[in-house]
N, C-alpha and C positions, 0 to 999 in steps of 0.2 A: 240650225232650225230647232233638232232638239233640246238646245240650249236657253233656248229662248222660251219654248214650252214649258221649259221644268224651270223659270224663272217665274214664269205667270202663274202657275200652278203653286209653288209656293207660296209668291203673293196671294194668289185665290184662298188659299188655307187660312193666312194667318190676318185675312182682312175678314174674313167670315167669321173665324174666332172673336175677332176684338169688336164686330158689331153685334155678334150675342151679347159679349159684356158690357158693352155699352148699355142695349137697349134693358139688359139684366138692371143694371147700376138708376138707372133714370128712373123719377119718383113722379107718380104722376098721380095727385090727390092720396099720398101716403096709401099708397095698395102696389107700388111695386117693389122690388129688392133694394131702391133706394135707402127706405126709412130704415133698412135694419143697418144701414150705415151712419145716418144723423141721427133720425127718429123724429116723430115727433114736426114742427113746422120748420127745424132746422134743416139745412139742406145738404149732402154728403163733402161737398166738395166746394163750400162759401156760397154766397150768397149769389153769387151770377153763374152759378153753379149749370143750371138749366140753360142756360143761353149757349154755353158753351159746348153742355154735353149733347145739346141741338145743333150745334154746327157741326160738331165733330162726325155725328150719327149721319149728317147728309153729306160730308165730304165722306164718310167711309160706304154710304151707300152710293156715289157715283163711281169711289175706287170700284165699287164692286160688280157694276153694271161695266166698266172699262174692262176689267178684266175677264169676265163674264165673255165680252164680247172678241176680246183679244184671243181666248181661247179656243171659241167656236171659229175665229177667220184660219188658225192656222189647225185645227183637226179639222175644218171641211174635206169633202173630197175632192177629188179633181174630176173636171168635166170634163163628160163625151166628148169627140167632135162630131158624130152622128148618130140619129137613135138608131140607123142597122145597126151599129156595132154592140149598140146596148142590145139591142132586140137578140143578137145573135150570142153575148154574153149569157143572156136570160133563159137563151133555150142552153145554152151547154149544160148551166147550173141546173137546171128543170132533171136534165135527163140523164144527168151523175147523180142526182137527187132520190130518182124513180130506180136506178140500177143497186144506191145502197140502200134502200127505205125499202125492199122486200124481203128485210132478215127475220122479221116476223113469221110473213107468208113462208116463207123457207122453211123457219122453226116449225112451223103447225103441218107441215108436207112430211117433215120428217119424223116428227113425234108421231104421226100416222100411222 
């Protein structure tokens, strides 16, 4: 399973990356990082240039909604089987919480 994790997470990186530069690269009315690749009405990468780097931009944004999602199914948590046990979870933590969280109150009794 950790394996699988740190496969997605890779992927997640290096598909995030490449749709900054996509979206970098694309010229949309000579005002983005396009033109300083063609310039001008030319277009960086030919003439179908756009069509392409529009397909690529929405296959790289579904990759990135798949994995997106692939990553949240396997860091989810694992469920209850009953909310006592969460409820009773809830107070352990509360009251290990309240026994270390009065190191203040301690500090200011003993600076006294």
């Amino acid at each position: 399973m950790a394996v699988l994790k740190t496969i997605l997470l890779i992927a997640f990186v290096i598909i995030c990356f490449l749709l900054i530069l996509l979206v970098l690269v694309q010229n949309e009315e000579n005002n983005g990082m396009g033109s300083a690749f063609g310039g001008g009405q030319s277009t960086a990468f030919g003439a179908r240039s756009a069509s392409v780097l529009a397909k690529t931009t929405g296959v790289l944004v579904a990759l990135f909604f798949v994995t997106t999602f692939g990553i949240l199914l396997l860091n989810k948590a694992p469920e209850k089987e009953d909310l006592s046990s969460t409820v009773k979870e809830l107070q352990g933590e509360q009251s290990s919480s309240e026994n270390s969280g009065n190191w203040l109150q301690e500090e200011i009794n003993t600076s006294e």
